[in-house]
N, C-alpha and C positions, 0 to 999 in steps of 0.2 A: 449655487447662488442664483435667485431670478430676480427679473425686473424690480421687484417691490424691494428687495435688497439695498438696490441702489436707487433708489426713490429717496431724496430727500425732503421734498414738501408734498403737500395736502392734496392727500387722490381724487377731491373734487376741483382742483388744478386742471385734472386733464378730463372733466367730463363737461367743464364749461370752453375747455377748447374744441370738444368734441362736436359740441353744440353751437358756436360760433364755426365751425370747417362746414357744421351739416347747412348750417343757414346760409351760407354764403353759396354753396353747391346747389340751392335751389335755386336761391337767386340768377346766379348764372346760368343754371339749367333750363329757366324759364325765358332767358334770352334777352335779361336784365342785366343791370350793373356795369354796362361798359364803362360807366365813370370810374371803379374801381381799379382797370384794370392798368396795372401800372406802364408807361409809358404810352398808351393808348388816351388817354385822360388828359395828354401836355403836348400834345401832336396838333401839328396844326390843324386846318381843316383839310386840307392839299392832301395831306400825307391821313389823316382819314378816311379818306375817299377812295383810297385804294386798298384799303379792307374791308371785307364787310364782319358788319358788328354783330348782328347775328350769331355770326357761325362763329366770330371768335368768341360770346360768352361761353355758346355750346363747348367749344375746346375746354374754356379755363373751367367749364362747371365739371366738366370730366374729369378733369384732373384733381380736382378740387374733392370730387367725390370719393378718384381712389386715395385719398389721401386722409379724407373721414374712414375709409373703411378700415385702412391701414390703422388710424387713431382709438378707433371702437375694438378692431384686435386686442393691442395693446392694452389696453383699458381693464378690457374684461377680463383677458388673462394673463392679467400682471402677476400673479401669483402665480401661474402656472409654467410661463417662460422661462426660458432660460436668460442671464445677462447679453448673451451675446446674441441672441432677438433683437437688440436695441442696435447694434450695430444694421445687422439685416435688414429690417426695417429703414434705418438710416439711408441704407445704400436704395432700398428700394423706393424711395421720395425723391433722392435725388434723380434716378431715373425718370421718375414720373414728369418732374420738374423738364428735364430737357428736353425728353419730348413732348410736352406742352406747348415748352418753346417754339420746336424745331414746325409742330403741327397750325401753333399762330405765323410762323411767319413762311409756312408756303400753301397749306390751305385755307385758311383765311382771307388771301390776296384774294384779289378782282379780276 
C-alpha cells in the first residue's frame, strides 16, 4: 500500500500547499513576515524588544523550508512510498516544529 492509497482528495491539494509552505519560506528567509509569526505579532512592544526579528524570521524560514522540502518529497513520490512514510514524515515535522520553537526562544533572545 503507498501514500496515494490513502489519499483521499485531489493531488493538486498538496501542490498548492506546497506552494504556499515554499512562499512563506521565502518570506521569512528574506527576514520578512514578522507579523505572521504567531505569538510574536500580539506581544507587546516590551516583550518585542527582547527578540530580535530578524533572526527569528531566519529560524521560522528554516523551518518553514524543511517542511516544504519534506511536502515536495511527499508529493513527488506519493506513488512510490510506502503508507507508513506518512507516519515518518509526520514524526519528522513535528521535530522540526519543536526545534523551531526551542531555536525562537533562546536564539532569537537579545
Amino acid at each position: 500500500m503507498t501514500l496515494k492509497d490513502l489519499s483521499n482528495g485531489p493531488e493538486w491539494v498538496s501542490w498548492v500547499m506546497l506552494v504556499i509552505f515554499a512562499v512563506l519560506s521565502v518570506i521569512f528567509l528574506s527576514g520578512h513576515g514578522s507579523g505572521l509569526i504567531a505569538g510574536y505579532n500580539t506581544s507587546s512592544k516590551n516583550e518585542k524588544s527582547k527578540y530580535d526579528a530578524k533572526k527569528l524570521c531566519r529560524v521560522a524560514g528554516g523551518g518553514m523550508t524543511v517542511i516544504t522540502i519534506f511536502l515536495f518529497v511527499v508529493s513527488v513520490w506519493e506513488d512510490v512510498l510506502p503508507a507508513a512514510a506518512a507516519y515518518f514524515f509526520l514524526a519528522l515535522i513535528i521535530v522540526d516544529c519543536v526545534v523551531m520553537i526551542v531555536l525562537m526562544n533562546t536564539v532569537c533572545k537579545k
